[in-house]
C-alpha positions as CSV (number, residue, x, y, z in Angstrom):
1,X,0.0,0.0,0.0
2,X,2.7,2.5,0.9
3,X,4.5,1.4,-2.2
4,X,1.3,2.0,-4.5
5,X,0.7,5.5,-3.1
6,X,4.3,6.7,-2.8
7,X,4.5,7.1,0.9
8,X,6.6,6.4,3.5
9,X,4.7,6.5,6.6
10,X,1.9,4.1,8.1
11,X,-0.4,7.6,8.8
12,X,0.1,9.1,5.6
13,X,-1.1,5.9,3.9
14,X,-5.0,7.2,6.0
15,X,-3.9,10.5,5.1
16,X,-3.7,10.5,1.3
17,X,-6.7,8.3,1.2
18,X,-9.0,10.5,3.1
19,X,-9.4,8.0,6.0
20,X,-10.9,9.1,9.3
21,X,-7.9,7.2,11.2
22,X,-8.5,5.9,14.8
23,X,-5.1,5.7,15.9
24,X,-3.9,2.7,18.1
25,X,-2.3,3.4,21.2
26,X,-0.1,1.3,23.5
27,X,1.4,1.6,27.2
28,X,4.5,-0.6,26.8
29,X,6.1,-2.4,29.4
30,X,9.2,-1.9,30.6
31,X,11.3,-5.5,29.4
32,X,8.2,-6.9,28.5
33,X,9.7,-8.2,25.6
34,X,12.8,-11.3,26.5
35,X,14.0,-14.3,24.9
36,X,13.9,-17.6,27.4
37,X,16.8,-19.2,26.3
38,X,15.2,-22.4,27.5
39,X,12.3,-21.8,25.2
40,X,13.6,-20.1,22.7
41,X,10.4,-17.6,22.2
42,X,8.9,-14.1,23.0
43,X,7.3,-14.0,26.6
44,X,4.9,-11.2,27.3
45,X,4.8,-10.0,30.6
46,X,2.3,-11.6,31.8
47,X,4.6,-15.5,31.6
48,X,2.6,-16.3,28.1
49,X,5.1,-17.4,25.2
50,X,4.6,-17.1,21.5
51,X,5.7,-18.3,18.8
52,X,5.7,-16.7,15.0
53,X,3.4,-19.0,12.5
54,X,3.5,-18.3,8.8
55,X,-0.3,-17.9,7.6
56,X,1.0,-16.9,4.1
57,X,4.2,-15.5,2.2
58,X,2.9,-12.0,3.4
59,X,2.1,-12.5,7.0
60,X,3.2,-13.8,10.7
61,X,1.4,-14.2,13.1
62,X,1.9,-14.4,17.3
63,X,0.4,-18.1,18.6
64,X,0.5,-18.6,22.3
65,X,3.3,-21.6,22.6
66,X,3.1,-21.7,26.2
67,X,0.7,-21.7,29.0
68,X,2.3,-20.4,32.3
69,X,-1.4,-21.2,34.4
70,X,-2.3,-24.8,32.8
71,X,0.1,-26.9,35.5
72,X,-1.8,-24.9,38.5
73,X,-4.8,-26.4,40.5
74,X,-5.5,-23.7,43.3
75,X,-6.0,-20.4,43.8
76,X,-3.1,-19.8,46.7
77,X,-0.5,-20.9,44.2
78,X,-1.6,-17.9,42.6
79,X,-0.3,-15.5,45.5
80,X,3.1,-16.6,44.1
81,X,3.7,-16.0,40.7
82,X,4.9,-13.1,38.9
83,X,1.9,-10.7,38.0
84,X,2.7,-7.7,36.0
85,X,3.3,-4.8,38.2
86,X,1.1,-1.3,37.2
87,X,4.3,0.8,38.0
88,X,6.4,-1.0,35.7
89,X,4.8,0.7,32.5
90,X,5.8,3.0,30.5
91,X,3.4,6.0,31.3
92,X,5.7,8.6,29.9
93,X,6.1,7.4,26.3
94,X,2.8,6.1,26.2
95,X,1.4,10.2,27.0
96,X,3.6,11.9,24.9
97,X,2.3,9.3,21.8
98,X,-1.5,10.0,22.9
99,X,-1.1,13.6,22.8
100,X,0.6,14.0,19.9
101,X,-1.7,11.6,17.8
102,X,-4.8,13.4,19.2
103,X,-4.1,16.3,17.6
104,X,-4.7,14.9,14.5
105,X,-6.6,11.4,15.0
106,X,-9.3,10.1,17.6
107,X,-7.4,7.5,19.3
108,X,-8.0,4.1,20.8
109,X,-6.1,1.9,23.7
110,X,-4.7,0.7,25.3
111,X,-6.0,-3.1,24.6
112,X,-6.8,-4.3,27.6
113,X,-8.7,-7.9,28.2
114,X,-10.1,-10.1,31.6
115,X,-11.2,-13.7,30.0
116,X,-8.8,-13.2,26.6
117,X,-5.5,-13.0,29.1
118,X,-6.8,-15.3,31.2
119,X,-7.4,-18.1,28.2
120,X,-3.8,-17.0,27.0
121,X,-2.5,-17.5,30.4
122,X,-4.4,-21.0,31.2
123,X,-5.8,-21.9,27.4
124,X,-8.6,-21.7,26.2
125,X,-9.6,-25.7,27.0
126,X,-8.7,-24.9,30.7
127,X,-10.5,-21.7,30.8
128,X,-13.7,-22.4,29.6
129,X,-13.6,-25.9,32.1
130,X,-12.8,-23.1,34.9
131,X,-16.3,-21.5,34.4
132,X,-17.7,-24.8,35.7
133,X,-15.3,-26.8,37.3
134,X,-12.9,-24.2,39.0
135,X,-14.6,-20.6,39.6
136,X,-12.5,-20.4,42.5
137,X,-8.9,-20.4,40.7
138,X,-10.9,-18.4,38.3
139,X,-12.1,-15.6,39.9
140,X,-8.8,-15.4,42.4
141,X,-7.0,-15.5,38.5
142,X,-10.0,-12.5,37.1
143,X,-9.6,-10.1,40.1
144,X,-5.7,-10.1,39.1
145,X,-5.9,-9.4,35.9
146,X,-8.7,-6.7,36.2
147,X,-6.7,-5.3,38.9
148,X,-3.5,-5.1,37.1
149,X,-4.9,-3.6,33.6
150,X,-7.1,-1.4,35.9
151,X,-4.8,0.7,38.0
152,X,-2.9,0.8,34.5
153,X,-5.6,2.6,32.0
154,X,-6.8,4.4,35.3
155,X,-3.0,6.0,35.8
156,X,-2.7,6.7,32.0
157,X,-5.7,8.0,31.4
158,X,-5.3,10.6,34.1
159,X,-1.7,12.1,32.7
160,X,-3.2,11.5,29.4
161,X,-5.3,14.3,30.3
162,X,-7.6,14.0,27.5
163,X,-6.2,12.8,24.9
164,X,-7.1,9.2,25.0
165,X,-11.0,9.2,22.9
166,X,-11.8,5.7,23.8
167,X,-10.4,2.4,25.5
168,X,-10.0,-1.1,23.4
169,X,-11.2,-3.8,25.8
170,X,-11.5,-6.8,23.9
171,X,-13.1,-10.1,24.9
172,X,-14.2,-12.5,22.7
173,X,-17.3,-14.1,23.4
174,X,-18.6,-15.5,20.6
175,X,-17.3,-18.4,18.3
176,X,-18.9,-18.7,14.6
177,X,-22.2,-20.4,15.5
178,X,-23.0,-19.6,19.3
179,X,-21.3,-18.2,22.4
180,X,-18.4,-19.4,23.7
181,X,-19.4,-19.0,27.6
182,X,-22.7,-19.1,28.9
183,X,-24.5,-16.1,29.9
184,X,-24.5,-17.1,33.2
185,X,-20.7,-17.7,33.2
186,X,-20.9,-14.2,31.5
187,X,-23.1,-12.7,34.3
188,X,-20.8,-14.1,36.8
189,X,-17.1,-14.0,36.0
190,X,-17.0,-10.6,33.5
191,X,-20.2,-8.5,33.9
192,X,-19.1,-7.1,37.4
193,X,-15.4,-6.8,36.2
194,X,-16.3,-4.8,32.9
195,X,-19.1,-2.6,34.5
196,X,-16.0,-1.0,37.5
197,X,-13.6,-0.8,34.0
198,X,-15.9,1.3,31.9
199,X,-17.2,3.2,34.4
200,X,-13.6,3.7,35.8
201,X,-13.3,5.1,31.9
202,X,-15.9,7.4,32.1
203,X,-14.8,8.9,34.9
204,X,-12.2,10.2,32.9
205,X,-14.4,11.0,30.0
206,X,-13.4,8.7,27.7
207,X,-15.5,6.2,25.8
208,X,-15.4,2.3,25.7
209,X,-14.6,0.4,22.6
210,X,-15.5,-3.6,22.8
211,X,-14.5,-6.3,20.6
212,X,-16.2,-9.6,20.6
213,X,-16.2,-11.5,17.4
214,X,-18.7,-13.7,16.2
215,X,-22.4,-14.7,17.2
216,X,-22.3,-12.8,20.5
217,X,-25.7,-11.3,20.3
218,X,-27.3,-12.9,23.3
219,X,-25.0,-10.7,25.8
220,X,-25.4,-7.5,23.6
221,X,-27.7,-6.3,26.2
222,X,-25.8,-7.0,29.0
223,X,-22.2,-4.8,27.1
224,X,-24.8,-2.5,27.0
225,X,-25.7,-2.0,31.0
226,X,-21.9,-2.6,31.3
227,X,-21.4,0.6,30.0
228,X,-19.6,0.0,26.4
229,X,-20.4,2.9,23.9
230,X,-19.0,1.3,21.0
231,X,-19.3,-2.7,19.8
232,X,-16.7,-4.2,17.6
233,X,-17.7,-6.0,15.0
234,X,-20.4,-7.0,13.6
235,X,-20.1,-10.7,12.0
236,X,-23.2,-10.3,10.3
237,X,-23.2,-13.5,8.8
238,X,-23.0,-15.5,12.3
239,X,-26.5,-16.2,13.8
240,X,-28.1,-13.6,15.2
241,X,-26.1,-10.7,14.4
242,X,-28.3,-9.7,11.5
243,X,-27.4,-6.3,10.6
244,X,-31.2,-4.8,10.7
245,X,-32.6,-6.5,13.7
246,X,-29.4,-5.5,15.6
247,X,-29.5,-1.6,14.1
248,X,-33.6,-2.4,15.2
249,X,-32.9,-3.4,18.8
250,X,-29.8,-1.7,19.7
251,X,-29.2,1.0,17.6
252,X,-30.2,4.2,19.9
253,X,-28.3,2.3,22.6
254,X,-24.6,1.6,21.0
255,X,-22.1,2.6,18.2
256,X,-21.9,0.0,15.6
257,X,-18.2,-0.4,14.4
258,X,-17.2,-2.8,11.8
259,X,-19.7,-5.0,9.6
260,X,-17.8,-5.2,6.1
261,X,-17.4,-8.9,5.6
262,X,-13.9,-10.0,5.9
263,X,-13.4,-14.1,5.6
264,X,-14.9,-14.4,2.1
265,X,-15.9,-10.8,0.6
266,X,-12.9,-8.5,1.3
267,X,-10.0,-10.7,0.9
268,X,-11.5,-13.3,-2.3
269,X,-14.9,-11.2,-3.7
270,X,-14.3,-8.8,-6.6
271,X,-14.6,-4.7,-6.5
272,X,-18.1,-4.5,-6.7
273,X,-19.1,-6.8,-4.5
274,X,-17.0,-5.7,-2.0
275,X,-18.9,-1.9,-3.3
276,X,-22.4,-4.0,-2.6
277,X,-21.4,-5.0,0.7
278,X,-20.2,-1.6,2.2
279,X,-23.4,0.3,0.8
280,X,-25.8,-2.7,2.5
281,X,-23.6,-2.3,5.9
282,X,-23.7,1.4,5.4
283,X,-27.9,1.2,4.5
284,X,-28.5,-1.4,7.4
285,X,-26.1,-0.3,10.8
286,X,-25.8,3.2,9.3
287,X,-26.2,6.2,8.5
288,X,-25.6,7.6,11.9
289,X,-24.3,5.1,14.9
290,X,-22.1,3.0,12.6
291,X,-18.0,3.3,11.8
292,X,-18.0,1.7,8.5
293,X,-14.8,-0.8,8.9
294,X,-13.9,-4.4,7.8
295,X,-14.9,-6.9,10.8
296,X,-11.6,-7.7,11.2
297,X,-8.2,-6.7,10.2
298,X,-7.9,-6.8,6.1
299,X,-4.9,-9.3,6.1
300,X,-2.4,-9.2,4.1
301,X,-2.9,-11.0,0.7
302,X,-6.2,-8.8,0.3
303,X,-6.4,-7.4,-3.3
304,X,-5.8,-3.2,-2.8
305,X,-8.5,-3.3,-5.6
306,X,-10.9,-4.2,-3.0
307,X,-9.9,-1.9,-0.1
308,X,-10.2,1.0,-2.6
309,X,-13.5,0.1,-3.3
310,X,-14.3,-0.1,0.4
311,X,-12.9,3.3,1.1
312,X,-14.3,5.1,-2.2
313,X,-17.9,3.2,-1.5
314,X,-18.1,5.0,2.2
315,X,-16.3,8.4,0.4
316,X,-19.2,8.4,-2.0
317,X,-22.3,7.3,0.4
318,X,-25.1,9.4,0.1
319,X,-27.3,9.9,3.0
């Protein structure tokens, strides 16, 4: 893309094509980032290891490799291990990049998670077994996570002074036919822990931004009371997530970001039926309360043909 429109940098690549960029924003941790020379990998700083896959000749991905909770069968051995501290990030850098991206763009992080770390921490097998067999070791496991990430968005977001627009909390509750948790695992292990988060974020008036992929619709209503202002995507073609009956039911309630269908229609459709998708999200989630987007990252063997139609298709929308 840079190449194609004789850039250099990432944001001039929004900039030349008229793209209402919401700029990412990260709070790094301070050696979060070390090679285990037994493992031979990257380790995060919460003990998860990964491990770069090849999904094509264009991209890499991160895949969790190691597990640092799976061995662990009660909560006290939890008191022991080595949680991420909120005074060991970077608050300085991260401010300085909010501020001066805000003068331009509406920004977004950091990415903060409860159940997502906690599956990358335990797996995902483990984890969703923990909703049932070990709430315990789960909640003891939730309250340290939420804590952590907590006190970490709350510090930033008080030097940021402003310039943060919205928080990414991202939690994926939904697998492509039905939820992946109950809503009574829901109602008990996240509901209470997102509700203090995004009210914690509007206290510094800055809005919530929540990802879930997939056919999530059932908790809809309870993001909703949580407090999140914006909902990330929608996988329209995952039951339930109908693009009318959700603009029908939730529309005057939440921001719709997302819809553009991204497994089969962005990366291996043609022009104009990427064009025929965008103007149906556009008709059926939009005009107002919708951020036309791709559900998902475009990755990277999409056809540039098709993201220009995406972009000139919103550029040439009439209301």
């Amino acid at each position: 893309m840079k190449m194609r429109l004789g850039v250099q940098h990432e944001l001039d690549v929004y900039r030349k094509l008229g793209v209402d960029k919401i700029a990412w924003l990260g709070v790094p941790y301070k050696g979060a980032e070390i090679i285990d020379p037994n493992r031979q990998g990257m380790v995060n700083h919460w003990g998860v290891e990964f491990e770069k896959v090849e999904a094509n000749a264009n991209a890499e991905y991160g895949e969790v490799s190691y597990n640092p909770l799976l061995e662990l069968d009660c909560p006290s051995q939890l008191e022991s291990y080595s949680w991420p501290s909120p005074d060991s990030y970077d608050y300085e850098v991260a401010v300085r990049e909010a501020k001066e991206l805000s003068r331009e763009f509406v920004t977004l992080g950091p990415w903060i998670s409860l159940f997502e770390i906690y599956c990358s921490m335990r797996s995902l097998e483990e984890a969703l077994m923990d909703t049932l067999a070990e709430p315990e070791f789960l909640h003891a496991a939730l309250d340290r996570i939420a804590s952590v990430q907590g006190e970490m968005v709350n510090r930033f977001l008080q030097a940021a002074d402003g310039a943060v627009d919205m928080v990414f909390i991202s939690d994926d509750l939904g697998s492509q036919s039905s939820l992946l948790m109950s809503p009574d695992a829901f109602e008990e292990f996240l509901f209470p822990r997102l509700k203090a988060w995004c009210s914690m974020i509007h206290s510094h008036g800055a809005k919530v931004f929540f990802h879930t992929d997939g056919a999530s619709e059932p908790l809809i209503p309870r993001l909703i009371e949580a407090g999140i202002d914006v909902l990330n995507p929608i996988q329209h073609v995952c039951p339930g997530m109908d693009c009318k009956e959700l603009k029908q039911k939730y529309g005057n309630l939440v921001i719709f970001h997302g819809g553009v269908e991204n497994q089969q229609i962005l990366p291996f459709g043609n022009a104009r039926q990427v064009a025929d998708e965008t103007r149906k999200c556009l008709d059926e989630l939009g005009p107002d309360g919708f951020i036309p987007c791709s559900c998902h990252f475009a990755q990277a063997d999409t056809p540039l043909c098709n993201i220009f139609a995406f972009i000139e298709t919103v550029h040439q929308y009439e209301i």
